[in-house]
LOBA-165787 format. One record per atom (N, C-alpha, C, O): residue number from 1; z, x, y; atom name. Coordinates in steps of 0.1 Angstrom, whole numbers. Layout:
N
   seq      pz      px      py   atom
   NUM       Z       X       Y     CA
...
# end
This chain:
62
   seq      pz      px      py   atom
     1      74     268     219      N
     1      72     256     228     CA
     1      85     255     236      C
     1      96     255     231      O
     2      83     254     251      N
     2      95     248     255     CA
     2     100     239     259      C
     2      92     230     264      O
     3     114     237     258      N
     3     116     226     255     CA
     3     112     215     272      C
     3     111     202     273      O
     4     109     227     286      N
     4     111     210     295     CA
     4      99     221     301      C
     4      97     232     299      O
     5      91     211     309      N
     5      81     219     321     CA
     5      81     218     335      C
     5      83     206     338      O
     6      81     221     340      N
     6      78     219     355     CA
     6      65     213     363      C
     6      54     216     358      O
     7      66     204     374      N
     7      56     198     376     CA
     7      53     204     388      C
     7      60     203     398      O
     8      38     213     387      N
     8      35     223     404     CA
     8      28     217     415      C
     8      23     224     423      O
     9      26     203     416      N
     9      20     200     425     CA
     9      23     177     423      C
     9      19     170     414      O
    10      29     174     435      N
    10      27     158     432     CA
    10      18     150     426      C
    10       8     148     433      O
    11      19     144     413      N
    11       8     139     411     CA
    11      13     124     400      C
    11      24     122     394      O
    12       1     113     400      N
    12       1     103     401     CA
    12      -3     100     384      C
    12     -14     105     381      O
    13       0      97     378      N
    13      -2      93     360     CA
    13       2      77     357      C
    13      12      70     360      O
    14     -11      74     348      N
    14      -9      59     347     CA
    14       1      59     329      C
    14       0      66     319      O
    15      10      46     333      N
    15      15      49     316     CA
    15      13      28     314      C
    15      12      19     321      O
    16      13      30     300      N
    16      15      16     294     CA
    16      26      15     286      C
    16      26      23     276      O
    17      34      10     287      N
    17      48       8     282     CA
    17      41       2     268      C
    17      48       7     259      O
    18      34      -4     263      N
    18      34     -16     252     CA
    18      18     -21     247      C
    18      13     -28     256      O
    19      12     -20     240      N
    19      -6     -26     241     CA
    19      -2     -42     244      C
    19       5     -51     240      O
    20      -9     -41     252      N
    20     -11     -56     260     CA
    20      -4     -59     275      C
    20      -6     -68     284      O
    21       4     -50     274      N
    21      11     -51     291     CA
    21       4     -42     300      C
    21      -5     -34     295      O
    22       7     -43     314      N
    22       3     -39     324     CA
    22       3     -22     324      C
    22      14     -16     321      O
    23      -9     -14     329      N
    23      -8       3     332     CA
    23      -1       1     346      C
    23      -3      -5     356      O
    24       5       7     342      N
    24      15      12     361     CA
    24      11      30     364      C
    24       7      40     358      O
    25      14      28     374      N
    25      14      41     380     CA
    25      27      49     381      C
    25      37      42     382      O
    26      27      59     380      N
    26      39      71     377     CA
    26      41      82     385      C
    26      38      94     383      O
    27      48      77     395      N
    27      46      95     403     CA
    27      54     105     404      C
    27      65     105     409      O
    28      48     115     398      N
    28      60     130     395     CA
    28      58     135     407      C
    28      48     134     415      O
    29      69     143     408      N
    29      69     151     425     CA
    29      70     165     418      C
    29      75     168     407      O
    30      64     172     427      N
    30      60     185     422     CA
    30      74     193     425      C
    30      80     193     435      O
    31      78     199     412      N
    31      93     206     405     CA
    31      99     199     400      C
    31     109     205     396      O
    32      98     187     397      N
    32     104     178     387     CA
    32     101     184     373      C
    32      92     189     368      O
    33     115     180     368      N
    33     110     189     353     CA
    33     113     174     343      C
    33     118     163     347      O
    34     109     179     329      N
    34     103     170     325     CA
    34     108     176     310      C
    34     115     187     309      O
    35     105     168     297      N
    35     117     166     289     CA
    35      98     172     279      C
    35      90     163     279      O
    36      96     181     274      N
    36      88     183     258     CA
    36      91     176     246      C
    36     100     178     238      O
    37      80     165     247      N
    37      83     163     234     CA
    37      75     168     221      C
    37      78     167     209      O
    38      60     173     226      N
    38      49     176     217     CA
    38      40     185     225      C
    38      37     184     237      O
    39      34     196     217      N
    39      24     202     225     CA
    39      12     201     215      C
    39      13     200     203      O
    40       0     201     222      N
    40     -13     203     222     CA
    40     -19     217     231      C
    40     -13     226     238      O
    41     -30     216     227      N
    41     -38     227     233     CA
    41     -40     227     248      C
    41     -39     237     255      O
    42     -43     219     252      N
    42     -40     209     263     CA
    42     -33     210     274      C
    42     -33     215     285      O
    43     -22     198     263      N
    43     -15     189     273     CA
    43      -4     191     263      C
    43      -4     198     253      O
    44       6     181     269      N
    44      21     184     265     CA
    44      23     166     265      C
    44      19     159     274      O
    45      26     164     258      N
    45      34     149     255     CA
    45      50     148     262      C
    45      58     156     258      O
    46      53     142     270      N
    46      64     145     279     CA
    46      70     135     278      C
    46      64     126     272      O
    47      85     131     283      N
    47      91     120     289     CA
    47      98     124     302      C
    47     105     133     307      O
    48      93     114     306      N
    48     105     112     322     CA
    48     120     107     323      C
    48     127     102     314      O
    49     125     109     334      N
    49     138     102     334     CA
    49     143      92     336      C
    49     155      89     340      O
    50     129      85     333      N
    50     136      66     334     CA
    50     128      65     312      C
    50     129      54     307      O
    51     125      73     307      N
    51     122      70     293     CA
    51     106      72     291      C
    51     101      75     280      O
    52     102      72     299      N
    52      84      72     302     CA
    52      82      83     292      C
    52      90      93     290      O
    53      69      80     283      N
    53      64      86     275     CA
    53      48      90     284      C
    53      40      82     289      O
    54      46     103     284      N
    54      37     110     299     CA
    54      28     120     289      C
    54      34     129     283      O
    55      15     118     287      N
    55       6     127     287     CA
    55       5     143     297      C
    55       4     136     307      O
    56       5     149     299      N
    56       7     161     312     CA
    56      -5     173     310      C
    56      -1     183     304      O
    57     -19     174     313      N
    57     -25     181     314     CA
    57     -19     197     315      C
    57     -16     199     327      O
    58     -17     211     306      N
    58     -15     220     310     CA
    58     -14     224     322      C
    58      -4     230     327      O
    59     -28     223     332      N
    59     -30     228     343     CA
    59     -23     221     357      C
    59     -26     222     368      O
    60     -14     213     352      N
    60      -3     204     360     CA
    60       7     213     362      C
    60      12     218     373      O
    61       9     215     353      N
    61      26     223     356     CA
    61      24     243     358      C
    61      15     251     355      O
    62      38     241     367      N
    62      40     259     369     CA
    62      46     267     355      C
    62      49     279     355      O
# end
């Protein structure tokens, strides 16, 4: 697994900080890399660089 990914194309991800607060929108810009914290078959469990805990579909990143 590695440890950061790359993001190949701009794209828009909703996150929820907390159950019961507000889904916001999240926008990674495409080569933004990104922090692994878990993989799946999938997708990769990610964080951002404001703390954001990010689902990331495999076929997102280069």
């Amino acid at each position: 697994m590695s440890d950061t990914i790359t993001i190949k194309e701009t794209i828009t991800l909703k996150h929820q900080a907390n159950l019961g607060e507000e889904i916001e929108d999240v926008e990674l810009a495409a080569g933004q890399e990104l922090a692994v914290l878990k993989e799946w078959e999938s997708a990769y469990l990610v964080k951002d660089d404001d703390g954001k805990l990010l689902n990331v579909k495999k076929d997102l990143i280069s």
